[in-house]
C-alpha positions in Angstrom: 130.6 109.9 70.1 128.4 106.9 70.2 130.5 103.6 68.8 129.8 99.9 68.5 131.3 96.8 69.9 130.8 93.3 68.4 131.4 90.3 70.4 131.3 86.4 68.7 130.1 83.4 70.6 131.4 79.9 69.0 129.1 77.7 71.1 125.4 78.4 70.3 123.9 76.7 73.6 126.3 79.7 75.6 125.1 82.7 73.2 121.5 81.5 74.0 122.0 81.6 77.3 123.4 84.7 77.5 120.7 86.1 75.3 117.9 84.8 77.4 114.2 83.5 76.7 112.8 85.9 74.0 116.3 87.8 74.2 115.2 89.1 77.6 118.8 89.4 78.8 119.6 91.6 76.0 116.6 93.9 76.6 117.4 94.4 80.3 121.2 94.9 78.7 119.5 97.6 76.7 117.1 99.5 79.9 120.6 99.5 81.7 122.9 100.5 79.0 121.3 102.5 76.5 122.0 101.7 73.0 120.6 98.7 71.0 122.3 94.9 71.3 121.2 92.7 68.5 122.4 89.2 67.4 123.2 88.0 63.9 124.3 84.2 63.8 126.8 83.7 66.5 127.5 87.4 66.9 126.2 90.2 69.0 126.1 93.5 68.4 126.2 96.4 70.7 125.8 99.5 69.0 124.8 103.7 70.2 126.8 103.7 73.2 129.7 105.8 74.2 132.9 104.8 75.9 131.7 104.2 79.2 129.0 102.3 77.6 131.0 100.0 75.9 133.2 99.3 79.0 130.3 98.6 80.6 128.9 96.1 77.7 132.0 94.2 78.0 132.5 93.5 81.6 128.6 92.5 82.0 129.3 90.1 78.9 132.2 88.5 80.2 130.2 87.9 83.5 127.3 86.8 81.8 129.4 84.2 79.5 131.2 82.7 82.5 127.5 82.1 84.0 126.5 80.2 80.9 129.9 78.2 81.0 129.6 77.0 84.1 126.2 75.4 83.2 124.0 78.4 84.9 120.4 80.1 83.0 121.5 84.0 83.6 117.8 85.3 83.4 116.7 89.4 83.5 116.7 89.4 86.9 120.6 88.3 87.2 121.6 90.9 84.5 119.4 93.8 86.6 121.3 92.5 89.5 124.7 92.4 87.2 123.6 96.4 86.5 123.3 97.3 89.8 126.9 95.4 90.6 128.4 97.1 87.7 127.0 100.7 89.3 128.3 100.2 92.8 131.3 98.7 92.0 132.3 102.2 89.8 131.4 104.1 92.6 132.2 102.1 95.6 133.0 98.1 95.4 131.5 95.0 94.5 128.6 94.4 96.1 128.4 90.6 94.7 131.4 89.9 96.7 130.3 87.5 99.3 127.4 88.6 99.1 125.4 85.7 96.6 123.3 83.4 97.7 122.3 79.9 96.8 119.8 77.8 98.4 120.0 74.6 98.0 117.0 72.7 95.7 116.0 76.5 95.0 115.7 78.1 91.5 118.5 80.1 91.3 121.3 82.3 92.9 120.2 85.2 94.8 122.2 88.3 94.2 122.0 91.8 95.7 121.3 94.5 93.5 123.0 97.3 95.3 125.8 98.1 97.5 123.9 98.7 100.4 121.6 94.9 99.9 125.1 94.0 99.1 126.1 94.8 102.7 123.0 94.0 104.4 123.2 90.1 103.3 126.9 90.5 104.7 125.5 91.5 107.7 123.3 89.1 108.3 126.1 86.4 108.1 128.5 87.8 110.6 125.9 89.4 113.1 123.7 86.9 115.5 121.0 90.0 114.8 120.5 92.5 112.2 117.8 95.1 111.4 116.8 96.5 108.5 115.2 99.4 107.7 114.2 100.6 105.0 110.9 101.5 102.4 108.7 99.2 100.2 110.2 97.1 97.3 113.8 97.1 99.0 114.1 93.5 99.1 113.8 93.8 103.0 111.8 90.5 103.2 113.3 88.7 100.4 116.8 88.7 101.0 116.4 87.6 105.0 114.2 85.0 103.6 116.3 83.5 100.7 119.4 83.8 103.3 117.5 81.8 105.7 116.3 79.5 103.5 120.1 79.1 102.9 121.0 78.1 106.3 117.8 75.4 107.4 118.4 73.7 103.8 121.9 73.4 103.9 121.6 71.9 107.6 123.4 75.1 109.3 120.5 76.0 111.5 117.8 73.5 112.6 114.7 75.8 111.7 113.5 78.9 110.1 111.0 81.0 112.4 108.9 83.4 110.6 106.8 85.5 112.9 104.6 89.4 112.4 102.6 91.4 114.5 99.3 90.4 113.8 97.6 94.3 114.3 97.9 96.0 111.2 95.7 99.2 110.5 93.2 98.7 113.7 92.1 95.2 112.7 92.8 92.6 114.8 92.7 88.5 115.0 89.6 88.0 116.9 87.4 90.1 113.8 88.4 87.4 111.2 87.2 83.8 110.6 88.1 80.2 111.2 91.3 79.0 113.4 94.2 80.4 114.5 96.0 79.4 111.2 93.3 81.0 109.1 93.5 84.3 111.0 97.0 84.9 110.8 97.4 83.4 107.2 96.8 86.9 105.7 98.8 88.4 107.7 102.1 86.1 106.7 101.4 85.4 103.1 103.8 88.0 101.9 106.6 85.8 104.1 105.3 82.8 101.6 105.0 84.7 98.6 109.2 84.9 99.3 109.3 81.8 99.8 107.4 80.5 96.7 109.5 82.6 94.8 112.8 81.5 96.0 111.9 77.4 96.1 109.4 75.4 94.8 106.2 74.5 96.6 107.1 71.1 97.6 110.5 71.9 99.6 108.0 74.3 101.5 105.4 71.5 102.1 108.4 69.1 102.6 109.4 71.5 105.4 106.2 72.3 107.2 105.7 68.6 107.6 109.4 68.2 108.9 108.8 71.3 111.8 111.7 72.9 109.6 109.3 75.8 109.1 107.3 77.4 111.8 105.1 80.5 111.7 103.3 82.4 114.4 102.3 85.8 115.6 104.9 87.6 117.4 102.7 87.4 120.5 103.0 83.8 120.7 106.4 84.3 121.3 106.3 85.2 124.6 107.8 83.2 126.8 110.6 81.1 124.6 113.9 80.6 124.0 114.2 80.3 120.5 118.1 78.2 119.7 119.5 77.3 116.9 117.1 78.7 114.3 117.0 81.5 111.9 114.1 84.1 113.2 112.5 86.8 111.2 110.2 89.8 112.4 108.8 91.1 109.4 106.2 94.3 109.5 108.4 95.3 112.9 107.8 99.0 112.1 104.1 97.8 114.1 105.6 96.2 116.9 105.4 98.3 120.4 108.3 98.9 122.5 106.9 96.0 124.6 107.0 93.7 121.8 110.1 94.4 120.7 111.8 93.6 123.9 110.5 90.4 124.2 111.0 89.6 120.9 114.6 89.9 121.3 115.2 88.5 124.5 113.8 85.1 123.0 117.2 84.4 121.3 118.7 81.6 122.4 122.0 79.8 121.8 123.1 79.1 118.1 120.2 81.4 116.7 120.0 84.4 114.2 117.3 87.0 114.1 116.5 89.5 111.1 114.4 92.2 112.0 113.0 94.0 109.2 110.4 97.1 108.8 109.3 100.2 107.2 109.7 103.1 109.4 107.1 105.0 106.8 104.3 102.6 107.6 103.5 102.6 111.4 100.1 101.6 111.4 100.2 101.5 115.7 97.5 104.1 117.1 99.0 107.6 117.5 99.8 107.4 120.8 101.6 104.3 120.8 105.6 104.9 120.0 107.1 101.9 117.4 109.2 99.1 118.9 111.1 99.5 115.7 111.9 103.0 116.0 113.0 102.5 120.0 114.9 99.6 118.9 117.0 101.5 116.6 117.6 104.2 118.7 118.6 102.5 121.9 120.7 99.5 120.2 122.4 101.5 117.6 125.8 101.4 119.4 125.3 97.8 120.8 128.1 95.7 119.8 126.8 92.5 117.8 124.2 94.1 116.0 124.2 95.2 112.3 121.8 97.9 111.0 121.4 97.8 107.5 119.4 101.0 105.8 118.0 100.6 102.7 116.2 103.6 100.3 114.5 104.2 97.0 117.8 103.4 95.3 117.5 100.2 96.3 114.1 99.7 95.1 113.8 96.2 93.0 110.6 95.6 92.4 108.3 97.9 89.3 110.6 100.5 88.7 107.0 103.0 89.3 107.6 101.9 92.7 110.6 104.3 93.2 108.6 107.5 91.9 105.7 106.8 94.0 107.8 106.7 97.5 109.4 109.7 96.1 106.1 110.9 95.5 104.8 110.8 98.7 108.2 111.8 100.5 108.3 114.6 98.8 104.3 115.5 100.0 105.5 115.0 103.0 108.2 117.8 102.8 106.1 119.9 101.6 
């Protein structure tokens, strides 16, 4: 039997920042929940949810209150991350626990939205090298960038390496225009687009002009020993078993490396096998590395995105 659950807020700065801009926290309370949550004064009102649903209205409340008390802005993206806490936890644990993570002079706390992100940032912290595999939208990219982003700006590592391989889809650097730093641009703006979304543009610039960030194709790698530095290969799925290898025998002392890819998107001529896929077959029992696998449940960006990987897995089956 559907019930209702009213909760009052005596400080009016707290319930608007539990409501959110426009009551957008409430309305991603609502897509997650079921039910309608309204506010009326300094009261809000859950109503056309069962028992489980109220539980579950309570403990997100309480978590978004103490947010607002100690002097945070929980915005939609916090309570869908708070949703998909709330999920895992009932079924598994807390994937927030030690798991969040805040860059310093960024916009906000970076949370994982599932127990499997959950354990992936985890990974990256106690492993000198983790992969992750897993489809589009999974926060693959994000997460290894907001967690290195982490490190450089709070002075644990002295630099954050971003590096892809620059053949995608048959195309290849000497077809486009201008320098090296035009070709490759479009090949790592989605490593910027991260970035830009996790710290404003001027800690970037700031950075670049320090040597805090530096960005290359993987096959100006060769040759290096890469120390004391966070490293990311992105887009590894296109990487050939060549590659790979040297890739990771260019970590040095002190450093990190995240390697991250979609095993569903080898865009590597027919014949050629994926680093990626090597990797993870040969190094799966190495000590010291972490493997972190990711699926359409972990999906975080337009929620479409899940039904169209299902889509075209399930062609695939057929």
């Amino acid at each position: 039997m559907d019930e209702s659950i009213t909760i009052v807020l005596d400080n009016q700065d707290i319930l608007s920042a539990v409501c959110g801009a426009n009551d957008g926290n409430l309305r991603a309370l609502e897509d997650f929940l079921g039910g309608q949550i309204a506010t009326r004064g300094n009261e809000l009102r859950a109503e056309g949810l069962d028992e489980a649903g109220l539980s579950r209205f309570k403990t997100m409340m309480e978590r978004l209150i103490d947010s607002a008390r100690n002097g945070e802005t929980p915005s939609p993206d916090y309570v869908r991350a708070l949703a998909g806490s709330q999920e895992s936890a009932e079924n598994s644990g807390d994937p927030f626990k030690d798991a969040m993570v805040q860059i310093p002079h960024g916009f906000g706390r970076v949370f994982p939205r599932s127990l499997n992100q959950g354990a992936y940032i985890r990974g990256m912290r106690s492993h000198d090298i983790t992969f992750c595999v897993g489809p589009a939208g999974t926060g693959k990219t994000y997460l290894a960038i907001a967690e290195a982003l982490r490190l450089v700006l709070s002075k644990k590592m002295r630099k954050l390496v971003l590096t892809r391989p620059v053949v995608e889809a048959g195309e290849s650097l000497g077809f486009l225009p201008g320098d090296l730093t035009q070709k490759i641009n479009p090949y790592l703006r989605p490593l910027y687009d991260a970035m830009e979304a996790l710290v404003p543009y001027d800690v970037i610039r700031r950075m670049e002009e320090s040597r805090a960030i530096e960005i290359a194709p993987l096959a100006y790698m060769r040759g290096r020993s890469l120390n004391d530095c966070m490293v990311i290969l992105d887009e590894a799925q296109n990487t050939t078993k060549e590659q790979m290898k040297m890739f990771l025998t260019r970590i040095g002392e002190g450093a990190r490396a995240v390697i991250t890819g979609d095993t569903t998107q080898v865009d590597l001529p027919k014949r050629v096998d994926s680093g990626l896929l090597h990797a993870v077959s040969i190094l799966s029992s190495v000590e010291g590395i972490h493997f972190a696998y990711l699926s359409t449940a972990d999906v975080v960006r337009n929620p479409l995105i899940k039904k169209i990987i299902q889509a075209y897995d399930n062609e695939k089956k057929s």
